[in-house]
C-alpha positions as CSV (number, residue, x, y, z in Angstrom):
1,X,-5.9,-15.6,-9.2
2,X,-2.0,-15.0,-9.4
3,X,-0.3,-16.1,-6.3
4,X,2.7,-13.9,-7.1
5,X,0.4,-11.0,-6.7
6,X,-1.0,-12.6,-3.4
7,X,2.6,-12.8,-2.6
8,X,3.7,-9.4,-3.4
9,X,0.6,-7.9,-1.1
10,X,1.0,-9.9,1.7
11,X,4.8,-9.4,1.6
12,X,4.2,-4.9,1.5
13,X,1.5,-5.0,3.5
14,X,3.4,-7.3,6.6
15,X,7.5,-5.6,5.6
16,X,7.7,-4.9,9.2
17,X,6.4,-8.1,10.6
18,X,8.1,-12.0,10.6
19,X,7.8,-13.4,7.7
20,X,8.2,-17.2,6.4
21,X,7.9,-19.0,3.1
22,X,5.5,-21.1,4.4
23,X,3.5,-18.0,5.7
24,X,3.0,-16.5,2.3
25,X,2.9,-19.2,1.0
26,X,-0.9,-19.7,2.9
27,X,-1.9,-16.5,2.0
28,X,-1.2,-17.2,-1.5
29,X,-3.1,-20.1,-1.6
30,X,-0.9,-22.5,-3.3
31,X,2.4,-25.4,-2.2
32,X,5.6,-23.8,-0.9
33,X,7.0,-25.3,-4.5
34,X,4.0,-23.8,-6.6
35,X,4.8,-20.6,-4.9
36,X,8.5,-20.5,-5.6
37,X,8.5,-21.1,-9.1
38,X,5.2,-19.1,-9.6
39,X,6.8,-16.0,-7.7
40,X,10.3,-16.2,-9.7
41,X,8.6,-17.0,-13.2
42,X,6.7,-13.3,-12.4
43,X,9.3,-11.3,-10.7
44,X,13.0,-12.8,-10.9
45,X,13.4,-13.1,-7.6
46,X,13.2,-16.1,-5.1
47,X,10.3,-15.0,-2.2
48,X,13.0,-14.8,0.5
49,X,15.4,-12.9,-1.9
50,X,12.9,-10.2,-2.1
51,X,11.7,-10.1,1.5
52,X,15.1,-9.2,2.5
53,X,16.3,-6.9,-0.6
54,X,13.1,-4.5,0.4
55,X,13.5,-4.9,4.3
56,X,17.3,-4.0,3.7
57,X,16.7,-1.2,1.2
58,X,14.3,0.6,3.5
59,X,16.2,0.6,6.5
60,X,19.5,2.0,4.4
61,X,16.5,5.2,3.5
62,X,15.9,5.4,7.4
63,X,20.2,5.5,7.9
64,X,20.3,7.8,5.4
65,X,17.9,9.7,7.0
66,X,19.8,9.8,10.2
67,X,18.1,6.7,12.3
68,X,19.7,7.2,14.9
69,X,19.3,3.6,16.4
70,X,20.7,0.6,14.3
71,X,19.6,-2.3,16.5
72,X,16.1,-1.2,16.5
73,X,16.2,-0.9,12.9
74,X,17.8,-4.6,12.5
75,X,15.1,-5.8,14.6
76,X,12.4,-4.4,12.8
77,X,14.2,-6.1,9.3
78,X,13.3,-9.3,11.4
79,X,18.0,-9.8,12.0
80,X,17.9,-11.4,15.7
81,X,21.0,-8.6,16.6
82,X,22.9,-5.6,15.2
83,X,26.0,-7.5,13.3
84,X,23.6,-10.2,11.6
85,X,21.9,-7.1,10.5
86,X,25.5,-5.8,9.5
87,X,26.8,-8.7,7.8
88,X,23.3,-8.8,5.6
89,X,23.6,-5.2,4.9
90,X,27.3,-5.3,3.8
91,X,26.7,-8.2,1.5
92,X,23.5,-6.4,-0.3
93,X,25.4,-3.0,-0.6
94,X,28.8,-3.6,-0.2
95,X,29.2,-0.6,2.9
96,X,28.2,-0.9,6.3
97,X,25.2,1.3,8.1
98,X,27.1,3.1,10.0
99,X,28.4,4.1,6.3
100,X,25.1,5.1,5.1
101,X,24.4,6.8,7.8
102,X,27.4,8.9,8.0
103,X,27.5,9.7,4.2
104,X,23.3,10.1,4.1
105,X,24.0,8.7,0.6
106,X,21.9,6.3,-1.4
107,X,23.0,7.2,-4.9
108,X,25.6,4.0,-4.8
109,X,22.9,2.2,-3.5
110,X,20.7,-0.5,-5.5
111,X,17.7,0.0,-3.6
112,X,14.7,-2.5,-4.4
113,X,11.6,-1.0,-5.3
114,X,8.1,-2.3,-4.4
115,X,7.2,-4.4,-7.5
116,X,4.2,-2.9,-9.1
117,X,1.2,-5.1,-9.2
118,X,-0.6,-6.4,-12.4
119,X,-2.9,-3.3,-13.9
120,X,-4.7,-5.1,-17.1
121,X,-8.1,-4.3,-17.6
122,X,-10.6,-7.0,-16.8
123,X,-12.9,-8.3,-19.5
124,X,-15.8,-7.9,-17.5
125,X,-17.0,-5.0,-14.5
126,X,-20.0,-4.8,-12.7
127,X,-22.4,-1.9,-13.1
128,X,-21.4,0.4,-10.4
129,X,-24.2,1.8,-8.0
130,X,-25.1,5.5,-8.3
131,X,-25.2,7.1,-4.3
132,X,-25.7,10.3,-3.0
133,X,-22.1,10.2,-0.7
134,X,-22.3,12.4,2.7
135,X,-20.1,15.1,3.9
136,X,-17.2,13.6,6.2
137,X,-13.8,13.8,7.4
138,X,-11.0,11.7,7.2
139,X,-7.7,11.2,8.9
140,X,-4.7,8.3,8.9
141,X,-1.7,7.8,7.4
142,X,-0.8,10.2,4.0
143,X,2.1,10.0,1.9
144,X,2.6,11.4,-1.8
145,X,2.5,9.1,-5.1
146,X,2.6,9.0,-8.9
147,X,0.3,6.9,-11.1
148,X,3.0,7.0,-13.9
149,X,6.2,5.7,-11.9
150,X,5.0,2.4,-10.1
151,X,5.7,4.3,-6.7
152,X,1.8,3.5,-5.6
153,X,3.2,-0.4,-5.1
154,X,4.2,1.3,-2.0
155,X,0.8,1.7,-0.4
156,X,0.0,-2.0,0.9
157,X,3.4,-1.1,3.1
158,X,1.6,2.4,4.2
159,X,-1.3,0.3,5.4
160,X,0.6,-2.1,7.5
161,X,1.8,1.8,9.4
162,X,-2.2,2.5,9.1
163,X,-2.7,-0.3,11.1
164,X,0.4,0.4,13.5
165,X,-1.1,3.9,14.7
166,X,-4.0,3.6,14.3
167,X,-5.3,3.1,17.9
168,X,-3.8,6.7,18.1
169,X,-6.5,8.3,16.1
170,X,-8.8,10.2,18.3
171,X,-12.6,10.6,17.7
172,X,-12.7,7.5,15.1
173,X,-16.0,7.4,14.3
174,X,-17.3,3.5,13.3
175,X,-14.9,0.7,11.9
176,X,-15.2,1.6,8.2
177,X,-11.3,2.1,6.6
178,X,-10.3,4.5,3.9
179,X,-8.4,4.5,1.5
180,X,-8.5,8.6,-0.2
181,X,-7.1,9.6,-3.2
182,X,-7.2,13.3,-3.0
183,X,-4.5,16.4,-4.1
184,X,-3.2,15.1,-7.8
185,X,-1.8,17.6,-10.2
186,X,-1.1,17.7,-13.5
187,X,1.9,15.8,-13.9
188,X,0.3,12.5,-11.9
189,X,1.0,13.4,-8.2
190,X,-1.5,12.7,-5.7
191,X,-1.8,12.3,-2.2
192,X,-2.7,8.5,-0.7
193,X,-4.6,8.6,3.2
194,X,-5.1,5.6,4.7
195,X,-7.2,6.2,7.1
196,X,-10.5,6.3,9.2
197,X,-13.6,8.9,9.7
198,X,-13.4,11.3,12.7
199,X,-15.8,13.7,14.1
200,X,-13.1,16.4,14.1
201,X,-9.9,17.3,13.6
202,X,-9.8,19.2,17.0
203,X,-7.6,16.7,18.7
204,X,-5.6,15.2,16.1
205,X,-2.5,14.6,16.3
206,X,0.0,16.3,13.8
207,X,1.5,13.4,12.4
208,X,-1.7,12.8,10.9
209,X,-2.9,13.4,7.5
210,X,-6.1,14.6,7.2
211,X,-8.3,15.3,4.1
212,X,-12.3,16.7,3.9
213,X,-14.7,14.4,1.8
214,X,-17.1,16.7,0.4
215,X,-21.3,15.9,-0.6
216,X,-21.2,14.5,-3.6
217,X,-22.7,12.0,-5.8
218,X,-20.5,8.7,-6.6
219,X,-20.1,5.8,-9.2
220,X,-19.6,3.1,-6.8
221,X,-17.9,-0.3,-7.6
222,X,-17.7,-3.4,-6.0
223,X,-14.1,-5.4,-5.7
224,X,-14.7,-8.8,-4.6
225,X,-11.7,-10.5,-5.7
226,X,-8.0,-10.0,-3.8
227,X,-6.9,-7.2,-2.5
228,X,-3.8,-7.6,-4.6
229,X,-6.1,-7.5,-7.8
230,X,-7.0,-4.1,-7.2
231,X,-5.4,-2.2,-9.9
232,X,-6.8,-3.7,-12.3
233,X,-10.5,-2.9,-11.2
234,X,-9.3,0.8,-11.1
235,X,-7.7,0.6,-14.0
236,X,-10.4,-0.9,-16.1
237,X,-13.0,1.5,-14.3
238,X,-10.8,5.0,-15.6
239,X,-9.6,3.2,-19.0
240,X,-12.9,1.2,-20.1
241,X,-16.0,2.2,-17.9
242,X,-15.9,5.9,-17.6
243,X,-15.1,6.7,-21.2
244,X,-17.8,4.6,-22.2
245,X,-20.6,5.1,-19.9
246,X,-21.2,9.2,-20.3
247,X,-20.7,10.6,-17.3
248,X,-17.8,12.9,-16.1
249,X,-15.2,12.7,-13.7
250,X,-15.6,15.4,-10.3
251,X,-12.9,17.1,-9.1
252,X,-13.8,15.6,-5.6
253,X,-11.6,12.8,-3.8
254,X,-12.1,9.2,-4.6
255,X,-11.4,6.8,-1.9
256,X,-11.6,2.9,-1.5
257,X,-13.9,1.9,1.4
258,X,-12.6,-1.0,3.7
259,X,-15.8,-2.7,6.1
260,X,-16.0,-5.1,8.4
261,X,-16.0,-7.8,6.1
262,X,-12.6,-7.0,4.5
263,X,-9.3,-8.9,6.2
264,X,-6.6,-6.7,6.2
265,X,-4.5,-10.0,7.1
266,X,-5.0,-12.2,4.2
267,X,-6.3,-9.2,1.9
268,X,-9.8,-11.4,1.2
269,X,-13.2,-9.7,1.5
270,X,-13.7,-7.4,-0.6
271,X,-13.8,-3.7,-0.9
272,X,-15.8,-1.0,-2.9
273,X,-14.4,1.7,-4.8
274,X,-16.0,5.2,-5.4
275,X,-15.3,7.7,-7.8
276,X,-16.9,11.0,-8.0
277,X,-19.3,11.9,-10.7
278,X,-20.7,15.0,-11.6
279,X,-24.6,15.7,-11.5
C-alpha cells in the first residue's frame, strides 16, 4: 500500500481538523522519515507544505466569496489568530485577505488543487455479487464533479463536511453511508452525494442534496483495501470488468456503500461498490 496515498486521504478528508506530521504519519502506516521522503518522491511537496498550500488556497475561495469573518476562517486553517493567518497568507500569495476579499479575485492566485489519487487498474478483481437493490432515498452533502479533470480528489474533503452536518439530517434511517454518483452528462459532469438513507424528504433541510435510488438490479464489488485505493477498484471495474464480462451499464445511480465496519477516521474497513446493470 502507498503511504503517500494514505497521506493524501487522510490529509482531504481531515482539511478542517489539526493536523501533525506525526498524525499522518500513523494513518499512513509508516516512520515520520519513511513518510517524508515517500510523500515528496510522489507529490513534490513536503507533507506540511501541502497541508498548508490547500488549507490556505481554500480559505482565499471562501474570501473571494465574501467570508465575511477572517478570524474564523484562520482558525479553521488551524493559525492560532488572525495576523499569523495574515502573515502565512501574504507569503503564499503575495496579497493580503482583506485583498482577496475586496477584489473577489483568484485569477492571480496559485491555488493548490487536491492531488488526484493513483487510478491504475488492478491485476486482479473479485467477481462482484449480482443483487436485486431496493427502492430508497438518499440525502447528504452534493457537490458537482468531472471524471476527466482530477476535480473528484476533492471528495475525501466533502466527506469530512458529510460528517460535520450530518447529525442535521432528519429521518436517517440505519447507520449505512452513501456515497451516489448520480446526474452525469455527456461531457463527464456528475453530481457526488455523500450522504445517508431517509424515510422522506418531508423535513429536509434545503441545504441538503437529495437524490432517489430507484429498484434495480446491481453488480456489486467488494473494496477491502484503503480507502485511498479506491480509484483504482473503480477504474479497473469500468475499464477491465464491464467490457469483458457482457453485461450493460443502467442509466440508474451508482453509489459506494459505507457500513459499520468502515472507519471514516483512518479510511480502513472496507467498502462495496455497486454499479447498475441492466436485466
Amino acid at each position: 500500500m502507498n503511504p503517500a496515498q494514505k497521506a493524501l486521504w487522510y490529509i482531504e478528508s481531515h482539511l478542517g481538523a489539526p493536523l501533525t506530521l506525526d498524525e499522518i504519519a500513523g494513518v499512513a502506516g509508516v516512520s515520520r522519515f519513511h513518510l517524508v521522503r515517500a510523500f515528496a518522491e510522489a507529490t513534490g511537496f513536503s507533507v506540511m507544505r501541502y497541508v498548508r498550500a490547500r488549507r490556505l488556497s481554500e480559505a482565499a475561495r471562501e474570501l473571494a466569496a465574501g467570508a465575511p469573518d477572517i478570524l474564523t476562517l484562520a482558525l479553521d486553517a488551524d493559525y492560532g489568530s488572525h495576523e499569523a493567518f495574515t502573515r502565512a497568507f501574504r507569503d503564499h500569495f503575495g496579497v493580503t485577505p482583506e485583498t482577496v476579499r475586496a477584489t473577489t479575485c483568484l485569477t492571480t492566485l496559485k491555488l493548490q488543487e487536491p492531488i488526484t489519487m493513483i487510478s491504475t487498474a488492478l491485476d486482479h478483481l473479485a467477481p462482484p455479487r449480482i443483487l436485486a437493490g431496493k427502492a430508497f432515498l438518499v440525502a447528504g452533502i452534493g457537490e458537482r464533479y468531472n471524471h476527466a479533470n482530477g476535480s473528484t480528489a476533492g471528495i475525501p474533503n466533502q466527506w469530512q463536511g458529510f460528517h460535520l452536518q450530518c447529525a442535521g439530517i432528519p429521518r436517517q434511517v440505519g447507520n449505512v453511508a452513501y456515497g451516489v454518483c448520480c446526474n452525469g452528462d455527456d461531457a463527464g459532469n456528475f453530481d457526488y452525494i455523500a450522504g445517508v438513507e431517509v424515510a422522506d424528504f418531508s423535513d429536509l433541510p434545503r441545504e441538503f442534496a437529495r437524490v432517489r435510488i430507484p429498484e434495480q438490479r446491481y453488480a456489486v464489488f467488494t473494496h477491502s483495501d484503503h480507502i485511498s485505493t479506491i480509484r483504482r477498484t473503480v477504474n479497473t471495474i469500468w475499464n477491465r470488468w464491464l467490457p469483458q464480462s457482457g453485461m450493460t451499464v443502467a442509466d440508474a445511480p451508482n453509489f459506494e456503500r459505507y457500513d459499520e465496519k468502515f472507519d471514516s477516521s483512518t479510511g480502513n474497513g472496507g467498502l462495496e461498490i455497486w454499479v447498475p446493470i441492466r436485466e
